[in-house]
C-alpha positions, 0 to 999 in steps of 0.5 A: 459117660457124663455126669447126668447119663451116669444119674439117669442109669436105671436101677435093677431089679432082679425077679427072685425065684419065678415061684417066689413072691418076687414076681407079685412084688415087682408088680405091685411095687411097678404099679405103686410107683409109676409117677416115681422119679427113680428109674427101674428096670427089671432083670427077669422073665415076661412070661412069669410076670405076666402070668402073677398080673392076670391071676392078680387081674393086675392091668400091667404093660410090660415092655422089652429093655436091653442096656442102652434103651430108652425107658417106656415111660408108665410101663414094666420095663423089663430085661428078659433073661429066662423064658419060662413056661406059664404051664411048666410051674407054680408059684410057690413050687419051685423047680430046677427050671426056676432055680436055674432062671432064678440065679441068671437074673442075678448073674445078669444083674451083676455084669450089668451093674459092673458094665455101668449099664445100671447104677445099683441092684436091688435083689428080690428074695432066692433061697439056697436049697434053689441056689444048690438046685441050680448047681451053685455051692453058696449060702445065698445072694451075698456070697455069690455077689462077693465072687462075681465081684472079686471081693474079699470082705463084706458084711451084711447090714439091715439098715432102716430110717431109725436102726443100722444093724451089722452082725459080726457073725451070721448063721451059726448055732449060738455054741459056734458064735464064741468059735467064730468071733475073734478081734482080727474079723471083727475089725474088718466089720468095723472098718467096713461098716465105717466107710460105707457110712461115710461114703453110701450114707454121707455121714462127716461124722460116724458114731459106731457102737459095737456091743458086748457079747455077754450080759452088761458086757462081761461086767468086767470079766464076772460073766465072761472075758470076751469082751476084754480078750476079743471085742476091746481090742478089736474096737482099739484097733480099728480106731487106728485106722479110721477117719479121725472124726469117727467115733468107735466105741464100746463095748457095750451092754447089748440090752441098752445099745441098740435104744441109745442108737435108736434115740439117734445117739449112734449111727450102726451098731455092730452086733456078736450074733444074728439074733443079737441085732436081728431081734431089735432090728426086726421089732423096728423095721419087719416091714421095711427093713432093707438088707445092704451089702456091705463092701462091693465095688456095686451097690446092692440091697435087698428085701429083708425077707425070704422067697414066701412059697406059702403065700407066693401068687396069693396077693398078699405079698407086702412092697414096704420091704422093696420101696425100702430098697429101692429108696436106699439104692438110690440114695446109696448110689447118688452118694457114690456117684457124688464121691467119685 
């Protein structure tokens, strides 16, 4: 495949749970954006989409697209994977049949993605009791990917244009994050985060700031010692194995880092524990927030939302989130196609 085929591929998008507020998305982000010059496909089910643009009374064409075609131009592209009853759901009520379409598009989008018939995936909100629904054992979209990729570690960012947040533990009870941290795990964040830095961002030189876990970061051991038993030794460590022009430094007092790196004085910041990043995150970028998975061989963001079953076929479903995505998928993928 020549250079300008491999930039003109399509983005996918994949639907989300059909009950979700992904359908409503894709619409409103389709219609937002029809003069855009990123190319966009959509991995998931005509008939749903269709039936949220008349409740919507949103005038939207939809056309066909499997791998190869060419995209019609001003309309909703669409691979479709599923062919739902209108009649047989309703949004915000998801059931066995849209779980199950729900983890196809998904799955489908994958094998596109590592087809080369798409240049990057953009993955609208699943939740995991439709996950377990459909039969699939996995937290959710990240550890799915992770299996159909063959890759052994990743990491979750949210990334915004003023904030880059890696969490060194995830979902676990604030009692397990102590049990859960440890300095050979938290290298492979480290590590992880620099290189998609350098590559996906394009960043020569990567400034990382890892946090502490306690208040003032232990403040020498007077308000815990994991900072000196686990983090210290983490951030020595990856040090060895980094670009020599990236910066790894900390630990850090977690109520001053993620200012300075809001000021600019840092590229990422890796944080101990979920709502230790989230919190800060999600001040900043509640709205456009973007979710980026970190070590796959594919390019993968998301919404940084969930599938919103209260208000899912209401209209009021924001697109900021998925602009967001959508932005940073190119930009990630032209960075990768640059390197390569």
């Amino acid at each position: 495949m020549s250079r300008q085929a491999e930039i003109n591929r399509p983005i996918g998008i994949t639907m989300g749970c059909p009950a979700s507020i992904g359908p409503e998305l894709i619409v409103k982000f389709h219609l937002d954006n029809m003069d855009t010059q990123v190319p966009v496909i959509v991995i998931g089910d005509r008939n749903v989409l269709k039936k949220i643009s008349d409740l919507l009374s949103l005038s939207v064409d939809i056309r066909d697209w499997y791998p190869g075609k060419e995209l019609a131009a001003g309309c909703l592209n669409v691979l479709n994977v599923s062919s739902l009853s209108t009649e047989s759901f309703s949004f915000g009520s998801p059931t066995h049949e849209t779980s199950v379409a729900m983890v196809s598009y998904v799955e489908k989008a994958i094998a596109l993605c590592l087809g080369k018939d798409i240049r990057a995936l953009v993955t609208c909100p699943i939740s995991k009791s439709s996950l377990n629904q459909a039969g699939y054992d996995f937290p959710g979209h990240t550890e799915l990917l992770a299996r159909r990729t063959s890759s052994d570690d990743v990491a979750m960012m949210l990334a915004g244009d003023t904030l880059r947040i890696v969490p060194a533990t995830i979902h676990c009870s604030l009692s397990e994050v102590v049990k859960n941290l440890n300095s050979k795990g938290l290298v492979r964040q480290i590590l992880l985060t620099e290189q998609a830095l350098r590559t996906d961002f394009n960043l020569d030189q990567v400034r990382i700031a890892v946090a502490g876990l306690n208040p003032h970061a232990g403040e020498n051991g007077l308000f815990g010692n994991e900072e000196q038993i686990i983090i210290e030794p983490a951030v020595e460590e990856a040090r060895r194995y980094c670009h020599p022009h990236s910066q790894i430094s900390g630990p850090y007092p977690p109520d001053t880092v993620f200012y300075k790196a809001k000021t600019g004085l840092y590229d990422a910041v890796i944080a101990m524990y979920h709502d230790q990043g989230l919190i800060p995150f999600k001040l900043l970028h509640f709205d456009d927030g973007v979710n980026i998975t970190l070590g796959l061989p594919i390019v993968r963001t998301s919404v940084d939302h969930g599938t919103a079953y209260d208000i899912a076929g209401k209209g009021s479903a924001a697109t900021n989130s998925l602009k967001a995505a959508v932005r940073f998928a190119d930009f990630m993928a032209a960075n990768r196609l640059r390197i390569s």
